[in-house]
N, C-alpha and C positions, 0 to 999 in steps of 0.2 A: 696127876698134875692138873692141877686146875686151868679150865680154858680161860677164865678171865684175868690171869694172873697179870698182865702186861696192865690192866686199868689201875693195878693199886699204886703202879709207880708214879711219885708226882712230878711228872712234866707232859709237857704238850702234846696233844689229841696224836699229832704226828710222827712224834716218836715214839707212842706207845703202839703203833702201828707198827714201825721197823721192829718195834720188841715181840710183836704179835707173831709179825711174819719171822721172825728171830725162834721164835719156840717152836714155829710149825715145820717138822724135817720134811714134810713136801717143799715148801718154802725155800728151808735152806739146801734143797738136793737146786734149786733154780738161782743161782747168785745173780743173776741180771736185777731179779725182784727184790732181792732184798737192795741192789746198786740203788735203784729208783728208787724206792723205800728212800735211803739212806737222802739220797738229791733232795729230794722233797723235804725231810728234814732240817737238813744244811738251810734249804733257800727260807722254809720258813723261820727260822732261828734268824740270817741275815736280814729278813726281810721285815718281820714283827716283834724281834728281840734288837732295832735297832731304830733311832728317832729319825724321822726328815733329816734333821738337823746334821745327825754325823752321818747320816747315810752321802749328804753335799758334803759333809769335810771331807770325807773319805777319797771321794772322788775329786776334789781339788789337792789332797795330799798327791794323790798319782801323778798328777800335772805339776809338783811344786817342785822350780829345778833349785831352791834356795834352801839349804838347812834349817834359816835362822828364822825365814819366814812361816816354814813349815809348824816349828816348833812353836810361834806365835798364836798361828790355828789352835794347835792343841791345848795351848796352856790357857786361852780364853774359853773353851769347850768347858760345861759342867754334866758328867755322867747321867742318864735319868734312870738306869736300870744296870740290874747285877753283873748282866754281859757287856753292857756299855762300860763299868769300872773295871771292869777284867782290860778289855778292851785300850781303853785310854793311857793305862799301865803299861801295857807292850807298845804303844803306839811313842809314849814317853820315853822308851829307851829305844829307839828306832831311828834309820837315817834311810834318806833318800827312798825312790819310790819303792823299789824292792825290798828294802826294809818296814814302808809300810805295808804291803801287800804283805808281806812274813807276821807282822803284828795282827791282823786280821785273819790269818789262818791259825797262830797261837790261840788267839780267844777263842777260834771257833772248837779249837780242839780243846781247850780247858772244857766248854763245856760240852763237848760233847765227851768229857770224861766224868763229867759230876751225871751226867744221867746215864751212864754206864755204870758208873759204882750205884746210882738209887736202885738201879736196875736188880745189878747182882744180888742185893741186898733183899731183895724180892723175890729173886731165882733160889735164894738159901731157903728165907722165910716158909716158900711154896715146894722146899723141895726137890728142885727139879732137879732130875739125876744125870740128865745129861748137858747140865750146866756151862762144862767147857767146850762142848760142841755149839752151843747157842753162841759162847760168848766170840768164840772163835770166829763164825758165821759173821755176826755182828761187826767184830772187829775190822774185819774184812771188807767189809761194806764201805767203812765209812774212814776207810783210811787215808794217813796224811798226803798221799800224791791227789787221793780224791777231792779231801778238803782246799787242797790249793788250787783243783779245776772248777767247784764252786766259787771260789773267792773270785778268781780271773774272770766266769761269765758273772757274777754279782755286779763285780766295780764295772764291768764294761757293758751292764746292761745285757745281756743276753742270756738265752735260757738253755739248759741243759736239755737235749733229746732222750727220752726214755730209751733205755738199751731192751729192756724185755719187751718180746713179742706180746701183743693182747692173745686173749684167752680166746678160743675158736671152741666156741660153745657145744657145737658138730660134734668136734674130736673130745670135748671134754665128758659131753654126754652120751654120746654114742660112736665110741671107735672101732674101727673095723676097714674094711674095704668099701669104696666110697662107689666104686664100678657099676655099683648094683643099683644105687640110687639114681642115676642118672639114665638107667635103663626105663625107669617109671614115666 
């Protein structure tokens, strides 16, 4: 299998990362990392696959206790990007705040299904034989209870804490019994 194979898929620097860490069974033997992986993903996609503009509608839909006015928002809003028109679609069949907050977890998952299939498509292309374990790993990661705990710290402004420990460079280059060293 090829190491570079995650760079040929085309989407973003940061999801070719979770694909990276996705291929690597060190990787997926540690599902925290691919969790983060996955966070980092989500927030980038909410956060640079989305304008000023509806990032504020967004967050006035949350607050909006009026149907009519809500849908007023919407219908003046013009999409400026593929996820924004995914987006603006599920938001158009939507009601109340909880229904927008559902509309913004749908887009997130449409696309985090189109770079899941460019992916596969990649995992064929290259080969890779242990395909449904990747994709399984992957799946995992970034699934829809997850997607809804990005959306909730997105619209409210807040940020997701990495669950995987950092890497303890010690233990990762020289493990053993630490007793001896502290003996020096």
């Amino acid at each position: 299998m090829r190491d570079d194979l995650h760079k040929t898929a085309k989407c973003p620097p940061v999801w070719q990362e979770l694909f990276r860490l996705g291929l690597n069974a060190a990787d997926r033997a540690n599902p925290e990392r691919l969790d983060d992986a996955a966070v980092k993903a989500c927030e980038h996609e909410l956060n640079v696959g989305l304008s000023k503009d509806l990032k504020s509608l967004l967050r006035r839909l949350r607050d909006q206790p009026s149907f009519l006015a809500a849908h007023e928002l919407i219908a003046g809003y013009e999409p400026a990007t593929p996820f924004e028109v995914t987006l603006m679609a599920e938001l158009k069949a939507a009601t109340g705040a909880d229904g927008f907050r559902a509309a913004l977890n749908k887009a997130l998952g449409h696309q985090r299904e189109s770079y899941m299939r460019e992916f596969d498509c990649r995992m064929v292309e290259g080969r890779v034989y242990d395909r449904a374990a990747v994709e399984a790993a992957l799946r995992s990661a970034v699934t829809d209870p997850r997607i809804s705990e990005m959306c909730d710290a997105f619209l409210q402004r807040q940020r997701i804490e990495p669950k995987a420990e950092g890497l303890n460079l010690d233990e990762v280059l020289a493990p053993g019994d630490k007793t001896k060293e502290q003996g020096r």
